[in-house]
N, C-alpha and C positions, 0 to 999 in steps of 0.2 A: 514324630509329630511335626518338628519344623521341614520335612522333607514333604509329609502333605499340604502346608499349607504353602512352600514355594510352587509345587507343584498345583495346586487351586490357582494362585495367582498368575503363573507363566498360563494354565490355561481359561483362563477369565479374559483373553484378551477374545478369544471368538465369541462369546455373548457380547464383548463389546462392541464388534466388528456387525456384527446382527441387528444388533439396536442402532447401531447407528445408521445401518440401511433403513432400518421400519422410521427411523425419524426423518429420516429426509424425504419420507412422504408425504410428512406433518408439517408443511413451511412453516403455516399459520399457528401453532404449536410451538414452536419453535421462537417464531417470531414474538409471543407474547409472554412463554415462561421463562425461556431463555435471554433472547437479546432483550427485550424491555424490563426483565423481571432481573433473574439471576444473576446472569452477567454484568449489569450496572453494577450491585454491589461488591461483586469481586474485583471489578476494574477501579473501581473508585479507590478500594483496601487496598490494593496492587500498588496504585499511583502515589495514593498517601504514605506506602513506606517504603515506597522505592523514587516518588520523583523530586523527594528534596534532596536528595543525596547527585552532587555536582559531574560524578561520573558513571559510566555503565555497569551497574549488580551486573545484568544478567549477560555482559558479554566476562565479567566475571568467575560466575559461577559455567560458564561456558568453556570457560580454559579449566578449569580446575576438573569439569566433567573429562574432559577428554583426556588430561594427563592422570586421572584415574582411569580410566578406560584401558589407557594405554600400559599403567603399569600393571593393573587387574590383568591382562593379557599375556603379560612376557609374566607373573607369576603362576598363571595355571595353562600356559600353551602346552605344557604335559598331558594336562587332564581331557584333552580333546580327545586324545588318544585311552587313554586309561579308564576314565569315567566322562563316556561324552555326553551318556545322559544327566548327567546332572550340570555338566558345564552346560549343555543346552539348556537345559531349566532356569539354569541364574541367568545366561542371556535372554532366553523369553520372558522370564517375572520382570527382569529390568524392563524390556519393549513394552510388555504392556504397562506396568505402574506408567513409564512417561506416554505410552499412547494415551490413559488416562485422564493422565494431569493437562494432557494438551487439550484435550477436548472440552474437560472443564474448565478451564480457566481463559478459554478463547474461541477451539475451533469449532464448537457445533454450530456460532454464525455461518457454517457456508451454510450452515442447512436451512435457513432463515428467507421470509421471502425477497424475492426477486426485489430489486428496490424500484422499479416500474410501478409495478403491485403498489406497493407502499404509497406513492407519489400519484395514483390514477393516470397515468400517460402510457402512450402508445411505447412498444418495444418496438419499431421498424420505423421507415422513414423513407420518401419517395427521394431523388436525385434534387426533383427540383426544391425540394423542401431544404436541402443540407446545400443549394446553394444561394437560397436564400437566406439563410442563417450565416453563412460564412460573411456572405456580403456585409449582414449586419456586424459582426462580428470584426471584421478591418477596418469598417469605421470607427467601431468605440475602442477597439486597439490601436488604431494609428492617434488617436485623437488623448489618449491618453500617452503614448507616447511622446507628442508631439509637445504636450504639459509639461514633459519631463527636460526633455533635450534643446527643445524649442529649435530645431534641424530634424528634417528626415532621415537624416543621414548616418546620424551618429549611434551606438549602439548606448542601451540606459544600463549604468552601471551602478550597484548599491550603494548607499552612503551610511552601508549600516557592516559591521562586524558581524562574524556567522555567529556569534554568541547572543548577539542583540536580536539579532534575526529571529532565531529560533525563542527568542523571550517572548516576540513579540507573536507568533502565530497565533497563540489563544486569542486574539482582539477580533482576530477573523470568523471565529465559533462563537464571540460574544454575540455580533451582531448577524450571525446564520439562528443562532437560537433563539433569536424575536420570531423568526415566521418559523421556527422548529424548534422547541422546545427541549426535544428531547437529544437534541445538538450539542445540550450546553458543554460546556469542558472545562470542570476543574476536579482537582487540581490538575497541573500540569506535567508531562514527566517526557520531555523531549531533549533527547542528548546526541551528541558527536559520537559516534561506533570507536571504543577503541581499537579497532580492526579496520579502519577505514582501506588503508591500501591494500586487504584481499579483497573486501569488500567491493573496492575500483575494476578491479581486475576480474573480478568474477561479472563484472556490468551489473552492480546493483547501486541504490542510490541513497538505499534504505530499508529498514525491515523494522518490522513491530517483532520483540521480544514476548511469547505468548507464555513464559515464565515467571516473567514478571512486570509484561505490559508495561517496558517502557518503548517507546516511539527512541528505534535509532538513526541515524542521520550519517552518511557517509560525509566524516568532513573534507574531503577533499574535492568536492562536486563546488563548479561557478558558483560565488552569490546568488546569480541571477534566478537558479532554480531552488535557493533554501523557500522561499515561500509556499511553492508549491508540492515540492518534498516534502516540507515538515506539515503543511496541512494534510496531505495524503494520509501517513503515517498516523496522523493524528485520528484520520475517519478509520483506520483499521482498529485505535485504541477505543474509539464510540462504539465497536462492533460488526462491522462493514468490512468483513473477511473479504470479498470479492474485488479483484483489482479495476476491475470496471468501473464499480462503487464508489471505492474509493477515490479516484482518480476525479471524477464525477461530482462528490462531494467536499474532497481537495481544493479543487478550481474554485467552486462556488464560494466557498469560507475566503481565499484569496481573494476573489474578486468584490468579494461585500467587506473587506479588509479599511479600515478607515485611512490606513497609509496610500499613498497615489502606488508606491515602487511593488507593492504587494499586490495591489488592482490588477498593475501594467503585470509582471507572474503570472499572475489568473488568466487573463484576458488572452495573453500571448499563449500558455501551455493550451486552452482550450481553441485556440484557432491554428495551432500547430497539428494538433489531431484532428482539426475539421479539414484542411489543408491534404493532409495526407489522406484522409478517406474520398477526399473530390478527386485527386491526383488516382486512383483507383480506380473511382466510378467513373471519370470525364475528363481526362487529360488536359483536352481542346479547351474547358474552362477554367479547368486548374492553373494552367499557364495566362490565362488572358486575367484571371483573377489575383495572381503570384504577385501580379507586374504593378498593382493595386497598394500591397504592403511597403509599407517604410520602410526603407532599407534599413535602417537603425536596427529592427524587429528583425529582420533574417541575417543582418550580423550578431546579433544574440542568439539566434537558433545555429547559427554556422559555430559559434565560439563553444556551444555543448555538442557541436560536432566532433570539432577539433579535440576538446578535452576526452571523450571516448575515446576517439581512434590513435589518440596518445596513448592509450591504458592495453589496445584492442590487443590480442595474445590465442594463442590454440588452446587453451584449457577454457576459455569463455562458453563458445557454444557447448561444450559439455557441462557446464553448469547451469546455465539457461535449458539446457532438456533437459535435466534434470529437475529446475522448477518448475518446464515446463511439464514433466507428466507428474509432480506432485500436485500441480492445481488441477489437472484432468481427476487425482485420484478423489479429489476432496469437492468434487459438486460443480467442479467449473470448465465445463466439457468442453470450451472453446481453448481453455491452455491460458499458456501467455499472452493469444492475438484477441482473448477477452479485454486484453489492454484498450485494441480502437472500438470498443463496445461505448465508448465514454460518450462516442459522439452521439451514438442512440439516444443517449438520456438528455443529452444537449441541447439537441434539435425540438426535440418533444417537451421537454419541460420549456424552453425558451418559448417554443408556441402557446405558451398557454400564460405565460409571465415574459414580456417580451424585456429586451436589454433596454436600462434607462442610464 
């Protein structure tokens, strides 16, 4: 009897592999049982008993996984040979119960709609449109800059601790959730990866824990970018699977942040990716636009230069393909370079809510 039901369950992961094709036909479906309905309450249970606890469950339960894995392996590397079917059976019942629990407890937001959809704005944007926003966008960065340093010249440095940092990001989703309600974010569950330095080296900055939805935060990444890191992360924990999205929704929560140093984050990470996508479309204005910003502001984007290509190493781009054909497998056909999709929502939402 327990041989059929491991065997049920190793093969229950193709019914799940099916429906989750037929759902990602259903954005709208999705979008209102799932992300607005379901997943709220398991994110919120998630947070409540995993975000008061001062270090990371699930990078925890993470190490404990794998050194069972590991030793689950060196005792039945026999049985590959001797009984493979059934050592295949406990490795498939395992994939699927976690392909399961991942979907429930996070990943069916890729399936969710588009966040354009959501917001009624355009998905595309003409050249001269993303240079007139950029333009906007050096003003009220350089001018928040300029609050900060009171020189153009100088780079704006934190006057806050990465623990202070990361307390304080929920203040930015306080006041995103006046005109988005369903924004709000409590409780909170944002921590430092105890894995930071693979973490570095593999070029990530941060990841949302879909085990136990906490928002982790590589601590070794500049002050300068805990703001916008830790809002990111936080828009994956509202349900904003898509890195676009998120990014998108990151900025915004930064830039409506009541602190000036979280603004100046916001403002800078969002005209770093309008920057680069003019630098794509229009070189010729890209450069006459460049010569525009404060120098203070591109010695903050040169100092998260430098800190990467301190880290940079040969097993990087194999783990960037890696996530990069994981987000193709999960709804996000652009990859990783869905990343400069953020300026699309940028442009078009700002057109309609201009920068004040």
């Amino acid at each position: 009897m327990q041989k059929y039901k491991k065997t049920i369950i190793a093969l229950s992961i193709i019914p799940q592999i099916i429906l989750i094709k037929i759902l990602a036909q259903f954005p709208e479906f999705v979008e209102n049982i799932y992300s607005h309905g379901l997943y709220v309450f398991i994110s919120k249970l998630m947070r409540y008993a995993f975000g008061w606890i001062p270090f990371s469950i699930g990078d925890l339960l993470y190490t404990v996984a794998v050194i069972y894995l590991l030793r689950w392996l060196v005792i039945h590397r026999k049985r590959i040979v001797t009984d493979t079917k059934h050592w295949f059976l406990d490795v498939l019942s395992t994939i699927s119960i976690a392909y399961f629990a991942f979907h429930l407890l996070w990943a069916f937001n890729y399936y969710r709609l588009p966040l354009h959809q959501s917001l009624e704005i355009e998905h595309d944007y003409t050249t001269a449109q993303l240079i007139d926003f950029t333009k906007s966008l050096i003003a009220k960065t350089n001018a928040i800059h300029l609050s900060i340093t009171n020189t153009d010249s100088a780079k704006v440095a934190m006057p806050y601790s990465k623990t202070e940092l990361l307390k304080k990001v929920p203040e930015g989703y306080d006041h995103l959730a006046e005109q988005f309600p369903h924004l709000a974010y409590s409780p909170r569950s944002i921590k430092r990866s105890l894995y930071s330095v693979p973490l570095t080296y593999m070029g990530f900055s941060g990841y949302l824990n879909p085990f136990t939805n906490e928002a982790q935060i590589d601590g070794l990444i500049p002050t300068y970018k805990y703001p916008t890191t830790g809002s990111h992360e936080v828009a994956h924990q509202l349900g904003y699977a898509a890195e676009n999205e998120a990014n998108f929704i990151g900025s915004m929560a930064a830039m409506k942040h009541p602190d000036v140093y979280f603004k100046y984050s916001g403002h800078a990470f969002a005209l770093r990716h309008c920057l680069g996508e003019l630098f794509k479309r229009d070189p010729e204005t890209y450069n006459l636009l460049v010569e525009t910003v404060n120098k203070g502001i591109l010695k903050n984007y040169q100092e998260v230069r430098e800190f990467w290509d301190a880290y940079e190493n040969p097993t990087e781009p194999l783990f960037k393909s890696t996530y990069n054909s994981f987000l193709k497998a999960n709804n996000q056909s652009g990859g990783m370079e869905s990343y400069s999709y953020v300026v699309a929502l940028l442009v078009n939402y700002y057109a309609k809510h201009p920068l004040n």
